[in-house]
Structure formats: C-alpha cells, structure tokens
FILUM-808848 format. One record per residue (C-alpha): x, y, z; residue in three letters. Coordinates in steps of 0.1 Angstrom, whole numbers, padded with zeros to 4 digits, always signed. Layout:
XYZALA ...
// end
This chain:
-0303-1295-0278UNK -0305-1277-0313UNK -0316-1245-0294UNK -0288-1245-0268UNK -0262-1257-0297UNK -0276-1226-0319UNK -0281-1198-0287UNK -0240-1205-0273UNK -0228-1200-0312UNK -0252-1168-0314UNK -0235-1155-0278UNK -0203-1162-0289UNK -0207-1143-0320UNK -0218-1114-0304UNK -0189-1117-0277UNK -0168-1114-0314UNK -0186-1086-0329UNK -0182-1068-0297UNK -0146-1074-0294UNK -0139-1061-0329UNK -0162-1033-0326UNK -0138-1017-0303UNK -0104-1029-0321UNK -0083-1000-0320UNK -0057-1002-0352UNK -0028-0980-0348UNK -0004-0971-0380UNK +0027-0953-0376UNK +0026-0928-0407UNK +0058-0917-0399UNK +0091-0925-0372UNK +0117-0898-0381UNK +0127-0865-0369UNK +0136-0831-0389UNK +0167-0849-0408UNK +0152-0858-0442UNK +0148-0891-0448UNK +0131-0915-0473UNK +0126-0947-0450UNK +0114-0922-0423UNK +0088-0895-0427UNK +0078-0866-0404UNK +0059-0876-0373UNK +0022-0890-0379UNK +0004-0916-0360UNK -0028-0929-0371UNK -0056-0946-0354UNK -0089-0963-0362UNK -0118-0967-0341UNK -0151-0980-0352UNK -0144-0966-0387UNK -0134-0932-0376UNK -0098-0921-0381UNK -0080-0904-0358UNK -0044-0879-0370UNK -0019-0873-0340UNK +0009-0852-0360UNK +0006-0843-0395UNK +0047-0842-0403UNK +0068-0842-0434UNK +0051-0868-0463UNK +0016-0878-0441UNK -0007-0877-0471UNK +0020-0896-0490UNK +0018-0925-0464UNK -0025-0920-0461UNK -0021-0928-0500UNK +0002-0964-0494UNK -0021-0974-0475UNK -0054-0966-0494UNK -0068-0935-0475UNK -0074-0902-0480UNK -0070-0870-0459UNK -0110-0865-0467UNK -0116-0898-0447UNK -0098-0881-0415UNK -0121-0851-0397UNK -0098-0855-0364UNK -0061-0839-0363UNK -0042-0838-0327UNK -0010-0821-0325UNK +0016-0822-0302UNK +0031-0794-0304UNK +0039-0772-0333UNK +0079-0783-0340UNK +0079-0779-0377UNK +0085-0816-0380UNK +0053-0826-0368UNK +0031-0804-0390UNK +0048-0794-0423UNK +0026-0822-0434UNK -0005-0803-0424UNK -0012-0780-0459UNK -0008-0807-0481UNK -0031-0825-0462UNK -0055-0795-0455UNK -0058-0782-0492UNK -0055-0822-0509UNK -0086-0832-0483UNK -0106-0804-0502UNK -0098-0810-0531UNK -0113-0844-0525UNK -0140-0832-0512UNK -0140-0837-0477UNK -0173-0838-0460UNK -0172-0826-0428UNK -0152-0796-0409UNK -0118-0807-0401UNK -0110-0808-0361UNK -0078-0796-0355UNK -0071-0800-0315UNK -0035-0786-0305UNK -0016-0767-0278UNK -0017-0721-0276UNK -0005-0711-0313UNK -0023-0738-0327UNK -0053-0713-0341UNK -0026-0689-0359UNK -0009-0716-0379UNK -0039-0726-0392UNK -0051-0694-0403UNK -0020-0686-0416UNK -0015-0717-0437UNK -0051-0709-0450UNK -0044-0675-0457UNK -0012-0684-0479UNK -0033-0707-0502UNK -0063-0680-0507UNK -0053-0679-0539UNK -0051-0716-0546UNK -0087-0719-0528UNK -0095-0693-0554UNK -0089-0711-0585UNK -0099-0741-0578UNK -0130-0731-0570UNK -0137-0709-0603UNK -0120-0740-0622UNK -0134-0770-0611UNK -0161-0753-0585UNK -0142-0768-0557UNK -0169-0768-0527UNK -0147-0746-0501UNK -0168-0760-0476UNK -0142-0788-0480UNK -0113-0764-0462UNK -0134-0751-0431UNK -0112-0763-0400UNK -0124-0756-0369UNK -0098-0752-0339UNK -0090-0763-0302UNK -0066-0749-0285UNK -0062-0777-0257UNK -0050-0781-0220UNK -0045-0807-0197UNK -0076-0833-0195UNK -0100-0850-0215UNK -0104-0831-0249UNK -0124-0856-0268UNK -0152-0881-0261UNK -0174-0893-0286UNK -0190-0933-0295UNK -0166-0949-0273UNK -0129-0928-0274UNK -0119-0910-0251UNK -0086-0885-0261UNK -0065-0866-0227UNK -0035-0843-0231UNK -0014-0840-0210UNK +0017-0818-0206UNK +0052-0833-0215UNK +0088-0816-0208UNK +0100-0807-0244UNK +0128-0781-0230UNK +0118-0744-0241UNK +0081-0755-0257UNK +0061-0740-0236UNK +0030-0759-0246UNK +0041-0798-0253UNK +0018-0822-0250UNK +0014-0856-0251UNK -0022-0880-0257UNK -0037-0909-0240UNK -0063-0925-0261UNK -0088-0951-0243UNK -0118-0969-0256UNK -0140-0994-0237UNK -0110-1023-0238UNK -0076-1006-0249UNK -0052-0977-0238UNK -0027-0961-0261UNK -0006-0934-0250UNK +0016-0910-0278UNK +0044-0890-0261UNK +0048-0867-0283UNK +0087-0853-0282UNK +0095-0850-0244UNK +0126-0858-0223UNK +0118-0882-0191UNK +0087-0866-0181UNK +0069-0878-0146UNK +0036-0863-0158UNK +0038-0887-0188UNK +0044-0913-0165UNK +0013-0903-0142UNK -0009-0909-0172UNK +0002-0938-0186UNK -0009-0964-0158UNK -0025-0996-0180UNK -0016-0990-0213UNK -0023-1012-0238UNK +0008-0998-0263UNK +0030-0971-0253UNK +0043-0949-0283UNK +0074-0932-0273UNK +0105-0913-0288UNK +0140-0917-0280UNK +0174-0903-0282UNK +0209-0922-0287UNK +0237-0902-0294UNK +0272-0911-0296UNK +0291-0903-0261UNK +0320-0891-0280UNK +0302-0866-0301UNK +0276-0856-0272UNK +0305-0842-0256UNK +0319-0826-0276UNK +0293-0807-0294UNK +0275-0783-0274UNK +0248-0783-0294UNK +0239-0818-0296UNK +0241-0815-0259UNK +0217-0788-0261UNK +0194-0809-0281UNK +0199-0841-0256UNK +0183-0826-0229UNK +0146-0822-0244UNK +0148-0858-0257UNK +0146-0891-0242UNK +0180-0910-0236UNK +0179-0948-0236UNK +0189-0947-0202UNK +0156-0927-0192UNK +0138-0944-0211UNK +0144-0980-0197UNK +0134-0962-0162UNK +0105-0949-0176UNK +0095-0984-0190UNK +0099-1001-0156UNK +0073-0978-0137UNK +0044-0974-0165UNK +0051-1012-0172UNK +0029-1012-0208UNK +0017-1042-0225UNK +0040-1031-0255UNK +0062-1000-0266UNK +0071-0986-0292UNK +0097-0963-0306UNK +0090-0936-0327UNK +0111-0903-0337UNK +0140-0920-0335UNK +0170-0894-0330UNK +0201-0918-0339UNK +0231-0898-0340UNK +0267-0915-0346UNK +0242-0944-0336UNK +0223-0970-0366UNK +0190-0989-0361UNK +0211-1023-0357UNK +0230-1007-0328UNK +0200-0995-0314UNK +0180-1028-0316UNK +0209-1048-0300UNK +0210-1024-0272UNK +0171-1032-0263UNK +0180-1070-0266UNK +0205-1066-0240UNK +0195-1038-0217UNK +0148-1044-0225UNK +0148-1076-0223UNK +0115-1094-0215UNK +0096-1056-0217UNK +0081-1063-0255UNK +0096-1034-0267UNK +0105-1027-0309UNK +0115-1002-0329UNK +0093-0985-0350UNK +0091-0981-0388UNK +0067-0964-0412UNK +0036-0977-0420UNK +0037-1002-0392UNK +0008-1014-0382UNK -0006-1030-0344UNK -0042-1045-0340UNK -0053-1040-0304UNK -0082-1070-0303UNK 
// end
C-alpha cells in the first residue's frame, strides 16, 4: 500500500514539474503609443519560457521596466520587432549598449521585418565612440554588443527547447513590412499584434490562443471628423468596433489591450465600454508591468 501511496504522489509530481516547466509568463513592459507618458511606456512585451526571455518591441523606457522588475537586458539574447515605428524601438540603444555594459554573454538575436539590419548598424555605428571608451576605460568585453540580425517573413522564425515563434503580416496602412507574432510551446498559444488595423491574416493565425495581445483605437467621433489627420491615423489602427468582430471569430481564452490610442477618450470610458459592448469575452485593459501566468 506504501508503494502505491508513494508511486501516485511521485506521478503526480512529475505531472506538476511538467506543467510548470512549460509555464509561459508574459509581462507587458510597456501599453502606450508615441505620446509621452509616465504610466505608459513605449511598446515592449516580455515573455519567459523555461528560463529564457523573450523581447517583442523594445520602445520608449524598456530597460527602465527590465530594472522594476529585477532583470537585465544581459539576461535577454532574443529581440522580435514588429515593425520599426519609432515607438517600438527607441528603447533598443539603451538596451543594446546597457546589455554590454553588463556584460552580456551571448550574441544578441535581433529578428525584425526588411530595414531591420540598417537600424542596427546604424545605432551601432553612432555609439563607436562610446564602445570605444568603455573599452579602454573599464576593458568592456565588446563581445557583449555583437547582435546578429534576421530580417524575417511570413512563417516560423524560431524554434528552439520547446517555443515555437511565427510572423505573420499585419495591415499597418503604409508599413510595408508589419508584422505581428504567434508564440506556442507544448501547452500555450500567445499571439502579439503588433500595431495593425482589422487584419484577416491576424485572424487566420490566431485560431486557439491561449492570450491574445492586441492594440486598439478609440477616438472621439466628434474630433475624428473633424480632423483629417486623426482620420488619417484611424485607419491603420484598430477601432473598438473591429475589434469586438475580431474577438468573436479568433474567440481567445483571454485578450488583452495594449497600445492603447485614447484620444478625447480616458481609460474609465474605455473600460465601461468593454463591460457593456465584451461582455462575457475575458477581455482587460492592459497596464505596465502587468503580469499573466499561463499554467
């Protein structure tokens, strides 16, 4: 009786271990959009898998979050961009040069879409001189600052103990190359849109998701009609409207709202309109540094 007793707690511990083992934690580093804002950094969304760590954006104030939350660029050697909109990658040379200064270990992975490979170089080549006197200073290994560079398309771009990353291409108005990223280990799906208006390729990708990342749009009728160029800028983001359609067919275990464009709008206005017009579709607003455990 002692044996059995002793072999169905040793299963079920190893039914546990295996469970965690492929936990996927996602943090949102930052929820906001070009306007400045202290509550709400540059885009960033980072995620955890069997102690790897995992970059999708690197926007305004990323290595500011990394540092709330006890990290440091040098424990990140994965960055996937969306597309190169300054607000999802002004983040990228403090993160780049602060990483080497700590020493990072390993080659940094940038994966992004056609351009991606110039930006780089040319953030590199503006802090030469930096590089330069560090290393004479404090013999800074520059081994710490080699990146090396994907320029992606559509399909899996990473595959490695378990994770499986896939771009896919999103409809972010004149951007050429926008894309967004399906991540999937063994148990959970989590899909990041990236900035996109209602995009049917997004939603061909995003069939049983775990956690749906998405951005959205609310602008005041009064003031989308009569500026022109908030008009402009409505049709490459995602209205409320489309994104309640959008919600219906993919059908996620939970979304959530990131790069939230509210203009002549507030967070309270926003959060009563998914009460009345989400409800029952486990949808929330996001916020920096939140944090979901998928178990």
């Amino acid at each position: 009786m002692r044996n059995l007793i002793t072999f169905f707690i040793l299963n079920l511990l190893c039914q546990s271990l295996t469970v965690n083992a492929d936990e996927l934690t996602v943090t949102l580093l930052g929820t906001g959009t070009p306007i400045p804002s202290i509550e709400r950094f540059g885009s960033s969304t980072l995620i955890e898998h069997k102690g790897k760590y995992f970059l999708f954006d690197v926007g305004r104030g990323a290595t500011i979050r990394l540092s709330q939350i006890g990290m440091y660029p040098s424990d990140i050697d994965n960055i996937f961009l969306t597309h190169l909109h300054s607000d999802h990658i002004t983040g990228f040379d403090d993160f780049w040069i602060t990483g080497g200064i700590w020493q990072r270990a390993n080659t940094l992975n940038v994966y992004g879409p056609d351009g991606t490979k110039s930006f780089v170089e040319h953030t590199q080549g503006a802090f030469s001189l930096d590089a330069f006197y560090r290393e004479k200073q404090s013999s800074l290994n520059l081994k710490g600052l080699e990146v090396n560079v994907t320029e992606i398309k559509e399909g899996l771009i990473y595959d490695e103990d378990g994770l499986k990353v896939s771009a896919f291409r999103v409809d972010h108005g004149a951007v050429e190359h926008a894309y967004g990223y399906r991540i999937d280990s063994d148990r959970h799906s989590v899909l990041i849109s990236g900035d996109t208006t209602y995009s049917e390729n997004l939603i061909a990708n995003s069939q049983e998701l775990d956690l749906l990342i998405h951005e959205v749009s609310v602008i005041e009728p009064k003031l989308l009609q009569s500026n022109p160029k908030l008009k402009s800028i409505s049709k490459y983001h995602t209205s409320l409207q489309q994104l309640h359609k959008l919600v219906e067919k993919v059908k996620p275990q939970k979304t959530v709202l990131n790069h939230l464009l509210l203009i002549g709008s507030d967070e309270t206005e926003l959060s009563h309109l998914l009460e009345t017009k989400f409800q029952d579709k486990n949808i929330d607003v996001g916020h920096d540094l939140m944090t979901i455990h998928l178990r």
